[in-house]
KOLPARO-76307 format. One line per 8 residues: number of its first residue (from 0); for each residue x, y, z of C-alpha. Coordinates in nm, 4 decimals, always signed. Example, Ala and Ser with C-alpha at 12.3 -4.5 7.8 and 13.67 -1.06 7.14 Angstrom:
! residues 2
0	+1.2300:-0.4500:+0.7800 ~ +1.3670:-0.1060:+0.7140
! end
This chain:
! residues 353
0	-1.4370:+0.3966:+1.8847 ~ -1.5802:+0.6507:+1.6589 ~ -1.4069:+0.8883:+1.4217 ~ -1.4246:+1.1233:+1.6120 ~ -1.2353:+0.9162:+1.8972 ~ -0.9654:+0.8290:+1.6892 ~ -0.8901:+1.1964:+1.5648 ~ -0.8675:+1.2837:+1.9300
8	-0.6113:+1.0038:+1.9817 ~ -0.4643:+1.1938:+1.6532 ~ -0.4521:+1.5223:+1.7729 ~ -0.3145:+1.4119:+2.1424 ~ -0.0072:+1.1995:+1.9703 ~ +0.1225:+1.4143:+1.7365 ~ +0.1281:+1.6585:+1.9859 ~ +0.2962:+1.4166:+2.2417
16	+0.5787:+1.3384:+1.9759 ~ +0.6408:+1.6940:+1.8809 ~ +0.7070:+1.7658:+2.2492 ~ +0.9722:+1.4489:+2.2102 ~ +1.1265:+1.5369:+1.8442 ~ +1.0626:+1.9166:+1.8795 ~ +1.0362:+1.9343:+1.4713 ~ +0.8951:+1.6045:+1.2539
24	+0.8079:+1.5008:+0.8827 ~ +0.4831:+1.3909:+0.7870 ~ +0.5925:+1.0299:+0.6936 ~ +0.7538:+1.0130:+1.0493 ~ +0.4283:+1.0442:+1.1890 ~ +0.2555:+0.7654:+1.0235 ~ +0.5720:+0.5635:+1.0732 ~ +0.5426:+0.6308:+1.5061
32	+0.1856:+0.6710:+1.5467 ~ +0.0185:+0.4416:+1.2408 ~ +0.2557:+0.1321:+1.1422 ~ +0.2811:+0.0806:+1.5158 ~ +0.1153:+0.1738:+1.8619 ~ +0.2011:+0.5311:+1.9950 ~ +0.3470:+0.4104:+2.3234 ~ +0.1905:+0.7195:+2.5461
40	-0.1590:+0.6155:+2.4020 ~ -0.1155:+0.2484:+2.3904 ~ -0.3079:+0.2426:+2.0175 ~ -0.2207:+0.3031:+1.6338 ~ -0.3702:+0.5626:+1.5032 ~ -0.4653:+0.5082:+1.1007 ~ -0.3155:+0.7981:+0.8756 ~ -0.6352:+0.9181:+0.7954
48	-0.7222:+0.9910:+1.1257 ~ -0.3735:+1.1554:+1.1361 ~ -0.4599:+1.3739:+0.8922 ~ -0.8281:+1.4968:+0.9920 ~ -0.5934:+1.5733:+1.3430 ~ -0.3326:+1.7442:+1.1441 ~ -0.5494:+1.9711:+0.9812 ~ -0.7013:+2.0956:+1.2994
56	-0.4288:+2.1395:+1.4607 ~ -0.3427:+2.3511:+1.1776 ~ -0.6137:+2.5638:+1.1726 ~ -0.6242:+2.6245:+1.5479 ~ -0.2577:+2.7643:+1.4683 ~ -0.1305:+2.4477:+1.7643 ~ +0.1211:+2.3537:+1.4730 ~ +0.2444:+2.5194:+1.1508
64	+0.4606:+2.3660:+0.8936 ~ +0.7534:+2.5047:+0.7815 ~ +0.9431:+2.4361:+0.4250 ~ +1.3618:+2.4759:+0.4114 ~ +1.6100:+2.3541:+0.1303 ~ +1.8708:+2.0576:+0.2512 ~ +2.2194:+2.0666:+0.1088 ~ +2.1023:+1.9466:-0.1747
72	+1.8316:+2.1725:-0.3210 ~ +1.5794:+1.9736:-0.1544 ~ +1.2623:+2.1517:-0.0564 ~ +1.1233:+1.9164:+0.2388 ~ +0.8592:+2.0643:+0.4866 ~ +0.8721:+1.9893:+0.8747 ~ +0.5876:+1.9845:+1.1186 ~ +0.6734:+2.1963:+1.4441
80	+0.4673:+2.3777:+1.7041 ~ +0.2907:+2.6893:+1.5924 ~ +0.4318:+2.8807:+1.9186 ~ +0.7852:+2.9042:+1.8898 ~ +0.8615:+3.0747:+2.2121 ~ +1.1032:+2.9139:+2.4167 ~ +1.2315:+2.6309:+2.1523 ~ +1.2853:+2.8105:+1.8152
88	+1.6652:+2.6813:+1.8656 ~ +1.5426:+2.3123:+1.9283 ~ +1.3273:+2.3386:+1.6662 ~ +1.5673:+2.4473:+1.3853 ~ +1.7936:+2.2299:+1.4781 ~ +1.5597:+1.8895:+1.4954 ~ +1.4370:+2.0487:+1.1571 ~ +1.7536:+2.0640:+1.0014
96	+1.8490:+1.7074:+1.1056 ~ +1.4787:+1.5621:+0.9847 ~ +1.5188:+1.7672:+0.6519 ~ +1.8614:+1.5453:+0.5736 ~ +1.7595:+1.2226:+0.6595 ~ +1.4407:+1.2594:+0.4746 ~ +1.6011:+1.4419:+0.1500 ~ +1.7966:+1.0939:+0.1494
104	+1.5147:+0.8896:+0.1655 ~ +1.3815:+1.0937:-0.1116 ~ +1.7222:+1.0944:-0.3357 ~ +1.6327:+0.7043:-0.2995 ~ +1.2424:+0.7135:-0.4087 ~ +1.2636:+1.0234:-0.6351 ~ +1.5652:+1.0594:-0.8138 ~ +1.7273:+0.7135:-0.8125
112	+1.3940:+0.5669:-0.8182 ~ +1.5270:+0.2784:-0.6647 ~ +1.3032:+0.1936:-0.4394 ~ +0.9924:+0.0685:-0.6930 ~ +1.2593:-0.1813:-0.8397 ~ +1.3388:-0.3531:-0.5343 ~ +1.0167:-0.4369:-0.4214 ~ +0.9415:-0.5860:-0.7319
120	+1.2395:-0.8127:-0.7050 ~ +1.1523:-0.9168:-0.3643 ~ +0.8121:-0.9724:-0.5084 ~ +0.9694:-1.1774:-0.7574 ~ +1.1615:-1.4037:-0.5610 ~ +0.8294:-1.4689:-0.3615 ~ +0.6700:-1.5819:-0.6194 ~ +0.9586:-1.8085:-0.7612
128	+1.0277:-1.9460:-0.3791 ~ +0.6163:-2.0580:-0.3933 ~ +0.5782:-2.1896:-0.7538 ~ +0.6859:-2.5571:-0.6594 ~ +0.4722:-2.5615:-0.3462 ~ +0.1584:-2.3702:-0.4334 ~ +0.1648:-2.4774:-0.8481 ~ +0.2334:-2.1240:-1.0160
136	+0.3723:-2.0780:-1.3639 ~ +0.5698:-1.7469:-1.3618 ~ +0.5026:-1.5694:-1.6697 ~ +0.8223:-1.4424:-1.7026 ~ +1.0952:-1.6542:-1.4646 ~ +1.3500:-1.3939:-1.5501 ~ +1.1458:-1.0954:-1.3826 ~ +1.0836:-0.7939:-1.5811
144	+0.7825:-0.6078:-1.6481 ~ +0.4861:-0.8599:-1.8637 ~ +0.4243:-0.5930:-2.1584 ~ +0.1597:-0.8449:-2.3190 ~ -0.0890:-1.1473:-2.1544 ~ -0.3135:-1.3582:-2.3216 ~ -0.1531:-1.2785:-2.6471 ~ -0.2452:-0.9441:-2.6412
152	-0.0731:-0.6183:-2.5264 ~ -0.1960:-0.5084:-2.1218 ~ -0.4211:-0.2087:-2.1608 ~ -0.3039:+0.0836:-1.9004 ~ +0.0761:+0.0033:-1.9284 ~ +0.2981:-0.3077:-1.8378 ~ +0.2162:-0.5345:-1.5195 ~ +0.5085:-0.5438:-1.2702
160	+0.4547:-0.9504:-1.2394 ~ +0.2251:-1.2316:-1.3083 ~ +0.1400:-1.5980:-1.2206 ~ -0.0440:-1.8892:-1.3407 ~ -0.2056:-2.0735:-1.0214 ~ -0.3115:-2.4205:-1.0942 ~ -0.6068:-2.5109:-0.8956 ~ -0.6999:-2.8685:-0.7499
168	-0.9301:-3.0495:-0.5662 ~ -0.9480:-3.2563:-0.2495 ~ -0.7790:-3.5523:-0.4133 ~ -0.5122:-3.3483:-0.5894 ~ -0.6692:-3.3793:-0.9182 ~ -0.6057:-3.0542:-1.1218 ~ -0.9206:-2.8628:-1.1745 ~ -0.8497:-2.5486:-1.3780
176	-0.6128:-2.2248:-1.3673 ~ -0.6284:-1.8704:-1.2206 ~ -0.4594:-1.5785:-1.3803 ~ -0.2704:-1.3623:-1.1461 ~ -0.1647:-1.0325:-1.2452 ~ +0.0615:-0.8196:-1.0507 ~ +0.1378:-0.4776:-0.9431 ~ +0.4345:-0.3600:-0.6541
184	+0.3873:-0.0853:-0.4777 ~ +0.6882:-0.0049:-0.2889 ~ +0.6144:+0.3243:-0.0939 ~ +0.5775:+0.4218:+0.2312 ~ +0.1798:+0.5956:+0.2163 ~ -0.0375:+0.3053:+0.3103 ~ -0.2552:+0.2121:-0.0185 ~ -0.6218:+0.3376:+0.0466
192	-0.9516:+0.2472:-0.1502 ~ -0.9307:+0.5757:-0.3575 ~ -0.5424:+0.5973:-0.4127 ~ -0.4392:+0.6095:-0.7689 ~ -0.1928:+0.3476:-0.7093 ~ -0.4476:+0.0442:-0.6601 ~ -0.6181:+0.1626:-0.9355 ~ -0.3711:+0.0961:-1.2222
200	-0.3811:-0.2700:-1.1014 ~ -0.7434:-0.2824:-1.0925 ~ -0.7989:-0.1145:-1.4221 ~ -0.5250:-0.3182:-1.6096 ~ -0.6697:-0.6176:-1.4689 ~ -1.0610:-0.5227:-1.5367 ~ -0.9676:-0.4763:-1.9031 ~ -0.7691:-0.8157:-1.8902
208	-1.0984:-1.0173:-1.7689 ~ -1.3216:-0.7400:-1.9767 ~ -1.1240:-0.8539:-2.2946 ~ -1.1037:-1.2753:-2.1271 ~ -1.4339:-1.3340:-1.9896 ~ -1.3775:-1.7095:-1.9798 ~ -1.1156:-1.6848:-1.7991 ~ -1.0704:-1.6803:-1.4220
216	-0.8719:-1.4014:-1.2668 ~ -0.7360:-1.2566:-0.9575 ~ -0.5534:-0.9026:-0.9478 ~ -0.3237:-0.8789:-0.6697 ~ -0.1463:-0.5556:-0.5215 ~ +0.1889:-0.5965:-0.3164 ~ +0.2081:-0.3119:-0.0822 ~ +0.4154:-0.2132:+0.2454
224	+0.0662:-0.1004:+0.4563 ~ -0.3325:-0.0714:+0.3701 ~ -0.6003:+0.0162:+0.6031 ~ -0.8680:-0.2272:+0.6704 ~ -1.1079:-0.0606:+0.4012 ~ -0.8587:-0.1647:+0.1204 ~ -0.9055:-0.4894:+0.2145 ~ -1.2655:-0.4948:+0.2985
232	-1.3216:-0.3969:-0.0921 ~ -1.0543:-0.6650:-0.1888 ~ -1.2808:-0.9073:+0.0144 ~ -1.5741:-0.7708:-0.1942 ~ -1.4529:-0.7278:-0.5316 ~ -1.2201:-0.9906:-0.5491 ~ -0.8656:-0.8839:-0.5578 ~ -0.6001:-0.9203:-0.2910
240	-0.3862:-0.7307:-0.1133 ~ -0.0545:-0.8456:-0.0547 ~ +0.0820:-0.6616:+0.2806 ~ +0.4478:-0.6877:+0.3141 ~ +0.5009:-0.4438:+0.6245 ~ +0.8460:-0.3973:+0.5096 ~ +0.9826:-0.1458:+0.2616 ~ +1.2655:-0.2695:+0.0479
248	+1.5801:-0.0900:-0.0640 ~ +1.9167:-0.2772:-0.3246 ~ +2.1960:-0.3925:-0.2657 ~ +2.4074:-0.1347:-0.4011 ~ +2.7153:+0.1234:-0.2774 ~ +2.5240:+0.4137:-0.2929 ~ +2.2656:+0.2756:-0.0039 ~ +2.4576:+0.3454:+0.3018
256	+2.3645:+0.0925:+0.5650 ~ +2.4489:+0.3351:+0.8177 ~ +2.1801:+0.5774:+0.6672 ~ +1.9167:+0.3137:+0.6143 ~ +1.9484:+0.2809:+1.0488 ~ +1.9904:+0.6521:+1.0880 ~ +1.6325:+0.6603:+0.9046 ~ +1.4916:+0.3351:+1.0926
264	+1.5607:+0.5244:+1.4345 ~ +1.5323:+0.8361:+1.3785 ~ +1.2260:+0.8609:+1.1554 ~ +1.0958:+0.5261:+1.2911 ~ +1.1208:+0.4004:+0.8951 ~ +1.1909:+0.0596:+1.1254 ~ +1.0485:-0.1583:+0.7899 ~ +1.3217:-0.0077:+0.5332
272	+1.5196:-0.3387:+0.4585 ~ +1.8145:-0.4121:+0.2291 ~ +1.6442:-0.6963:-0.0208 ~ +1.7998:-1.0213:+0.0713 ~ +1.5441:-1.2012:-0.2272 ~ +1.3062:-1.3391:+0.0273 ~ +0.9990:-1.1908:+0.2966 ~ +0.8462:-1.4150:+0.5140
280	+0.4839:-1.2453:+0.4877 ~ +0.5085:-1.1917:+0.1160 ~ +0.6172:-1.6415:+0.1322 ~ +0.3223:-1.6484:+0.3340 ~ +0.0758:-1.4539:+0.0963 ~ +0.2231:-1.6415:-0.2217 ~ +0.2516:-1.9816:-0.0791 ~ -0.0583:-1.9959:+0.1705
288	-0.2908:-1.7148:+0.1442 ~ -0.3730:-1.6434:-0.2130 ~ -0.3974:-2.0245:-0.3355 ~ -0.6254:-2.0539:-0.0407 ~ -0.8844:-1.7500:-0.1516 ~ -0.7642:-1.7711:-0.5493 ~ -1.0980:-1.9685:-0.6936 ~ -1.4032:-1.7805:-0.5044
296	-1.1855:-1.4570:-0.5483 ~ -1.1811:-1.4686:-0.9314 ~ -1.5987:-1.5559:-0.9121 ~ -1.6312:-1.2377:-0.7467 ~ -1.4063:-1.0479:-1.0003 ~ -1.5386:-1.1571:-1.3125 ~ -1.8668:-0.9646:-1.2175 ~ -1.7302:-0.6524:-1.0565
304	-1.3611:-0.6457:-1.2805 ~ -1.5612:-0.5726:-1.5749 ~ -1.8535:-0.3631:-1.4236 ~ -1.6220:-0.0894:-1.2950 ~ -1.3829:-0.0651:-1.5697 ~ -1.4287:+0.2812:-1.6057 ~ -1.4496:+0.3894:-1.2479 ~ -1.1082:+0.2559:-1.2301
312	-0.9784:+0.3643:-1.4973 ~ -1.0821:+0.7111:-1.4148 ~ -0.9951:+0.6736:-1.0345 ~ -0.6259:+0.5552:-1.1453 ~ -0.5733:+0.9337:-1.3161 ~ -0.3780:+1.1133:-1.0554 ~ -0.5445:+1.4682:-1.2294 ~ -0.8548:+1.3713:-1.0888
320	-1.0104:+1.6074:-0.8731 ~ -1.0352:+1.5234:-0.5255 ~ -1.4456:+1.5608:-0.5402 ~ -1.4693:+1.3292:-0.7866 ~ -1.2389:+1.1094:-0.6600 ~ -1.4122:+1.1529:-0.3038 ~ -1.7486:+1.0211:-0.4944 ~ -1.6394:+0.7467:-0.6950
328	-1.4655:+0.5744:-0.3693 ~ -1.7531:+0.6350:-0.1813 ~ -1.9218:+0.4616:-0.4532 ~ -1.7272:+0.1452:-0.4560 ~ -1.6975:+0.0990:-0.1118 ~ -2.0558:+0.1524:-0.0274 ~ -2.1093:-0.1326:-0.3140 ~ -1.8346:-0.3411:-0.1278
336	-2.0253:-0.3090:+0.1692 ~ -2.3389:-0.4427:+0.0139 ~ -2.1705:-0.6878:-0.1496 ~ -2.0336:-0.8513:+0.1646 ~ -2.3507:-0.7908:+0.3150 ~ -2.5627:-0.9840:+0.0842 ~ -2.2951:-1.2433:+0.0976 ~ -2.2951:-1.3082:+0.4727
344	-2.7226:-1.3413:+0.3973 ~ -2.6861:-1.5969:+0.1498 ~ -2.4100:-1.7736:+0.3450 ~ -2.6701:-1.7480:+0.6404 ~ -2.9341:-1.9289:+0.4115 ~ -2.6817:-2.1824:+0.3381 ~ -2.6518:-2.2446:+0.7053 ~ -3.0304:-2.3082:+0.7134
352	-3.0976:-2.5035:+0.4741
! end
């Protein structure tokens, strides 16, 4: 299906589910119609397509959005029908009840910032969990932030992990070692090519293999969703993306479990989770995937790492103006494209020959 397809499916859906929920937050919509299939339509619907639908809908005046404080002093804005007639009262009333549950999902994010510390302890615990089985070294058992690698301080800020895969051959025979650094991003938005958010990892670890070219490495990004583009560039440039489809939240008194299913209902946030220390896909990408991809992964990013040091490093500045930032993705992922491309051709040869 084209675009164009998939922004009707869009448009139709978010209209279905404000007839349903009468008033809605954004992040509800991507949690309904995006992480899963939008029952009425049978199909997911990929934020950006939610968004191109959003903003038409907008503009046509078919919904408006409204902004109103919670108890708190929390300015949250709900989605609602443009036309009020006949269900203003529904409306205020699903408004006021989507405005509280999200203003608590926010108290968590925002101002506990709780959320960004969890997933890197599930990460963590991955990673420990695979280190017999797949041969890492953890650069810091412990956990905690790795300030410095290689000897030398991380440009861009501190890495949220990092492993050292050793890599062997058919008879077991230890062949070498690949460099993992690590970033956890533990938000709900899924992580797109152009998103800030990738691009700290991918500028920290460009510098890394800028400043190491001997030295094999493979950046990887733990994330709760990406769209297939994200990992179509991954593919390409030779990083990986670590989906998790869950969102974790602590252990701790102030995380009502009664609120955390109030949110996974109500908002469809069905992928919040209290950490237990362990997630079977993230096992599964630690222990399986990335040993399996690790040595033709770091080939491909100690050509590209280095080459686009400076794209990332400007894409990674969340001041960047959405033109530019518009351009440079374009940029990379019409290179990815070619990249994969001329890979398939020379596989293709291989076959031949």
């Amino acid at each position: 299906m084209h675009a164009a397809g998939w922004v009707s499916r869009g448009r139709e859906a978010i209209l279905q589910l404000l007839e349903i929920e009468h008033a809605v937050v954004w992040p509800e919509v991507e949690a309904k119609v995006a992480d899963k299939k939008w029952a009425p339509l049978g199909v997911h619907v990929q934020p950006h397509h939610l968004t191109t639908a959003r903003q038409q809908l907008r503009d046509e005046g078919a919904i408006a959005s409204t902004a109103g404080r919670t108890r708190g002093g929390r300015s949250v804005p709900v989605i609602h029908f443009g036309d009020l007639t006949g269900r203003k009262r529904k409306v205020e009333d699903a408004a006021a009840r989507k405005r509280l549950l999200q203003a608590r999902y926010l108290a968590w994010a925002v101002t506990l910032h709780i959320l960004g510390p969890a997933g890197e302890r599930a990460t963590h615990a991955s990673l420990l969990k695979a280190a017999p089985i797949a041969g890492y070294r953890v650069e810091r058992p412990e956990g905690g932030p790795i300030g410095s690698l290689f000897g030398k301080k991380v440009v861009g800020g501190p890495l949220d992990d990092a492993v050292h895969l050793q890599l062997k051959n058919e008879l077991g025979v230890p062949t070498g070692v690949v460099s993992v650094p690590i970033e956890v991003k533990n938000v709900r938005e899924w992580i797109y090519p152009g998103s800030e958010r990738l691009h700290q990892l991918l500028h920290k670890a460009a510098a890394l293999q800028d400043a190491n070219p001997e030295l094999p490495i493979v950046p990887v990004l733990v994330c709760r969703r990406a769209p297939w583009a994200t990992f179509r560039m991954a593919k390409a440039f030779g990083f990986y993306v670590a989906d998790a489809k869950a969102q974790f939240l602590p252990e701790r008194e102030d995380v009502s479990q009664t609120h955390v299913e109030e949110m996974r209902v109500e908002l469809g946030y069905s992928d919040l989770v209290i950490d237990t220390g362990r997630n079977r896909l993230l096992d599964k990408h630690f222990g399986k995937a990335l040993p399996g991809i690790a040595e033709d992964a770091a080939s491909s990013w100690a050509i590209f790492g280095p080459r686009y040091l400076e794209t990332f490093e400007a894409l990674r500045q969340p001041t960047l103006s959405e033109a530019r930032r518009s351009e440079l993705t374009l940029e990379l992922e019409s290179e990815g494209r070619r990249i994969l491309r001329d890979r398939q051709g020379d596989e293709d040869e291989d076959e031949v020959d």
